[in-house]
C-alpha positions as CSV (number, residue, x, y, z in Angstrom):
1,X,18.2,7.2,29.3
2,X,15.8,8.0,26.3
3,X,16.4,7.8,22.4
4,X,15.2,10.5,20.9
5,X,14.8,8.2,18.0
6,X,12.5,5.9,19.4
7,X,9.4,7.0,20.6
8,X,6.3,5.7,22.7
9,X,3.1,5.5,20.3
10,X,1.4,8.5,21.8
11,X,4.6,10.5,22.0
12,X,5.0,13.6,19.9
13,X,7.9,13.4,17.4
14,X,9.5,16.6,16.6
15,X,9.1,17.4,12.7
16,X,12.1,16.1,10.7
17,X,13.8,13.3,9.3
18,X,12.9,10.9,12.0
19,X,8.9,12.5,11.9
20,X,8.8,11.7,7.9
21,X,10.6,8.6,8.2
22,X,8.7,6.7,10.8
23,X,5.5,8.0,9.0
24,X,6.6,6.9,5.9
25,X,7.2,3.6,7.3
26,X,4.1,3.1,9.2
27,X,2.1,4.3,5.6
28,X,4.1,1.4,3.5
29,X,3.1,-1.0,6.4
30,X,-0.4,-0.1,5.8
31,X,-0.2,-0.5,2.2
32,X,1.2,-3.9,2.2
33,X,-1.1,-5.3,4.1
34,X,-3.7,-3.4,1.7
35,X,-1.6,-5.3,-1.3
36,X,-1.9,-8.5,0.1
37,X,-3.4,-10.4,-2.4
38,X,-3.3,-8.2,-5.6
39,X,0.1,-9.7,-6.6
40,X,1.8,-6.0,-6.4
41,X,4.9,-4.9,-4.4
42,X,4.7,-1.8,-3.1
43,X,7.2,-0.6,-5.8
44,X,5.1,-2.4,-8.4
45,X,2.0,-0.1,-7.2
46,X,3.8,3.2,-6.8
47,X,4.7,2.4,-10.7
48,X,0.9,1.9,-11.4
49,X,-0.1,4.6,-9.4
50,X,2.5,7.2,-11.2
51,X,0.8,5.6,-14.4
52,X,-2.7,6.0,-13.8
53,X,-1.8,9.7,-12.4
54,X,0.0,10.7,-15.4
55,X,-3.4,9.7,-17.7
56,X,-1.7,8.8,-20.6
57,X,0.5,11.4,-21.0
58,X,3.5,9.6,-21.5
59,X,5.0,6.8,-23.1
60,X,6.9,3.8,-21.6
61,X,10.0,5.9,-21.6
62,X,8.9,8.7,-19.9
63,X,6.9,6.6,-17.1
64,X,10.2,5.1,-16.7
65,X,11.5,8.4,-16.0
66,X,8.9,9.9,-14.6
67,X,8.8,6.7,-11.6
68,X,12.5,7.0,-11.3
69,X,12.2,10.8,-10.5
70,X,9.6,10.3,-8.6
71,X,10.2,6.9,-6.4
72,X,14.3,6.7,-6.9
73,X,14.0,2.8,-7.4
74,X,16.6,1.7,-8.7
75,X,14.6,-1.1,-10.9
76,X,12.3,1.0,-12.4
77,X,12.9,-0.4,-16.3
78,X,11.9,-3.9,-14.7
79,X,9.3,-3.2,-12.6
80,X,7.1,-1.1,-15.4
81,X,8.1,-4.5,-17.9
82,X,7.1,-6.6,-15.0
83,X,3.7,-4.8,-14.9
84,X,3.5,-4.7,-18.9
85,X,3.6,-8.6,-18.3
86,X,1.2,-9.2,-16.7
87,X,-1.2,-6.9,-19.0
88,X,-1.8,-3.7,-16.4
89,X,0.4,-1.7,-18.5
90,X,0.5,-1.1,-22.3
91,X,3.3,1.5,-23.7
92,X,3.5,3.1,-20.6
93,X,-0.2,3.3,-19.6
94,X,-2.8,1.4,-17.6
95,X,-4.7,-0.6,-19.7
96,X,-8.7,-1.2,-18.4
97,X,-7.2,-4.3,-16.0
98,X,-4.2,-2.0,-14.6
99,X,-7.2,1.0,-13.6
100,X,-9.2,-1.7,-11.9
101,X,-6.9,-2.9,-10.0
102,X,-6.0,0.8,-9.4
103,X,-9.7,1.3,-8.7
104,X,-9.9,-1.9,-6.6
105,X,-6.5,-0.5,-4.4
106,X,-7.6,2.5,-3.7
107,X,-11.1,1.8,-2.4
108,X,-9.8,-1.2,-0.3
109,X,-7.2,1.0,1.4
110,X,-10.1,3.9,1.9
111,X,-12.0,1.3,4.0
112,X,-9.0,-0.1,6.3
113,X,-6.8,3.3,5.9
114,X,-9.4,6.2,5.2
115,X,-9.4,7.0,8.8
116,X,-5.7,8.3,9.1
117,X,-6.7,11.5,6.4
118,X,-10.3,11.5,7.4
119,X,-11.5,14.7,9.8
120,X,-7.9,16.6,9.7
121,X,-8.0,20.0,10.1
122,X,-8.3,22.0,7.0
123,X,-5.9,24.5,7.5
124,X,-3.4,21.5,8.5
125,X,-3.8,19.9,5.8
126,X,-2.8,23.1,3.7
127,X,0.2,24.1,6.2
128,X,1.5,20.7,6.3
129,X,1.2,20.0,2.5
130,X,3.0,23.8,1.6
131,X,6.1,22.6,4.3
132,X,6.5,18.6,3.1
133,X,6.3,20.3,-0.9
134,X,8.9,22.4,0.1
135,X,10.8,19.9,1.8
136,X,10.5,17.9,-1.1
137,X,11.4,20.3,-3.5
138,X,14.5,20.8,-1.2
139,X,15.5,16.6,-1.1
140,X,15.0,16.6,-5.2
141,X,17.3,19.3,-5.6
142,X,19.7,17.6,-3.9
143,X,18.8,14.3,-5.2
144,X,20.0,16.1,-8.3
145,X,23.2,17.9,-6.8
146,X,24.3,14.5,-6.0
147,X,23.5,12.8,-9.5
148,X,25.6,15.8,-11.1
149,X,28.7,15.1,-8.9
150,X,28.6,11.4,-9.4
151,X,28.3,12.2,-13.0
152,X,31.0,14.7,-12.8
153,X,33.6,11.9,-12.2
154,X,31.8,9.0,-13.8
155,X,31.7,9.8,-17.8
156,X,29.9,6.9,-18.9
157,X,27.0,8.2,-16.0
158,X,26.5,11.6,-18.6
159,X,24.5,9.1,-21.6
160,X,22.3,7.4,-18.8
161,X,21.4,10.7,-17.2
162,X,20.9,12.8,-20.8
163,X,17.9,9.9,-21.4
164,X,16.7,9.7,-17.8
165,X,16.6,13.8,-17.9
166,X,14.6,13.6,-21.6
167,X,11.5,11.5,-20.1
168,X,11.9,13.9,-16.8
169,X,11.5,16.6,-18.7
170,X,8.6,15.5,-21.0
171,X,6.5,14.1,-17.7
172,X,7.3,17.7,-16.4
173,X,5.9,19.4,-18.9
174,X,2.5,17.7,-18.6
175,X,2.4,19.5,-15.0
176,X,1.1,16.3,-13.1
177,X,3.3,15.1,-10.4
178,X,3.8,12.7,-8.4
């Protein structure tokens, strides 16, 4: 008898949870191994990324926010200090080191990774990024559903969610997302 969970490498996985999930896996795996030697955990680069997406248009507090909306770690406070640290962040932006090694990243994963997005279908590429926006939108809202009822019964939750919403809000209004 089959899983329906695990699959044969050539097998087609029927879109959902387990589609996105063994994707999403596979893409960290690929990352890492692009990391490998830059120093950076995959959290600490998502962090950097978010930072050099958002161009400066945020402080540390709302790229605090803005990575905790965005990535849901739950160490995001240490991980943007821990990259302040060691000099690739400066009040919540890259500073010239943190967009090298951005720069540097991102051309090293287009040499061993470029060939996963290269030569897709346009239309695709369109269809597929309207449906996993959507689905996205849909996990946030309940992402945010959830916070309300943990907050609901937690009153000392309502302070650390009124700050985490203020950055939210500002990286929101600058219209670049994640």
């Amino acid at each position: 008898m089959r899983s329906s969970v695990i699959t044969e490498p050539d097998e087609i996985v029927p879109f959902g949870p387990v589609l996105v999930g063994q994707t999403e896996k596979t893409l960290q795996a690929l990352l890492r191994r692009t990391l490998a030697g830059t120093g950076l955990s995959e959290p600490q680069w998502v962090s950097l990324r978010v930072a050099s997406m958002l161009d400066g248009h945020v402080d540390r507090a709302g790229l605090i926010s803005a990575v905790a909306d965005r990535a849901k770690f739950a160490d995001t406070t240490a991980i943007i200090d821990g990259l302040t640290e060691r000099g690739l962040l400066a009040n919540g932006q890259p500073t010239d080191a943190g967009l090298g090694l951005v720069t540097s990243v991102l051309a090293a994963s287009d040499k061993t990774n470029g060939s996963v997005w290269r030569d897709l279908p346009t239309d695709d590429v369109e269809a597929t990024t309207r449906v996993l926006n959507q689905v996205l939108r849909r996990a946030r809202e309940l992402t945010r559903d959830a916070t309300a009822d943990v907050e609901a019964h937690d009153p000392t939750a309502e302070l650390t969610a009124s700050t985490s919403q203020a950055g939210v809000v500002s990286a929101h209004r600058t219209h670049l997302a994640f």
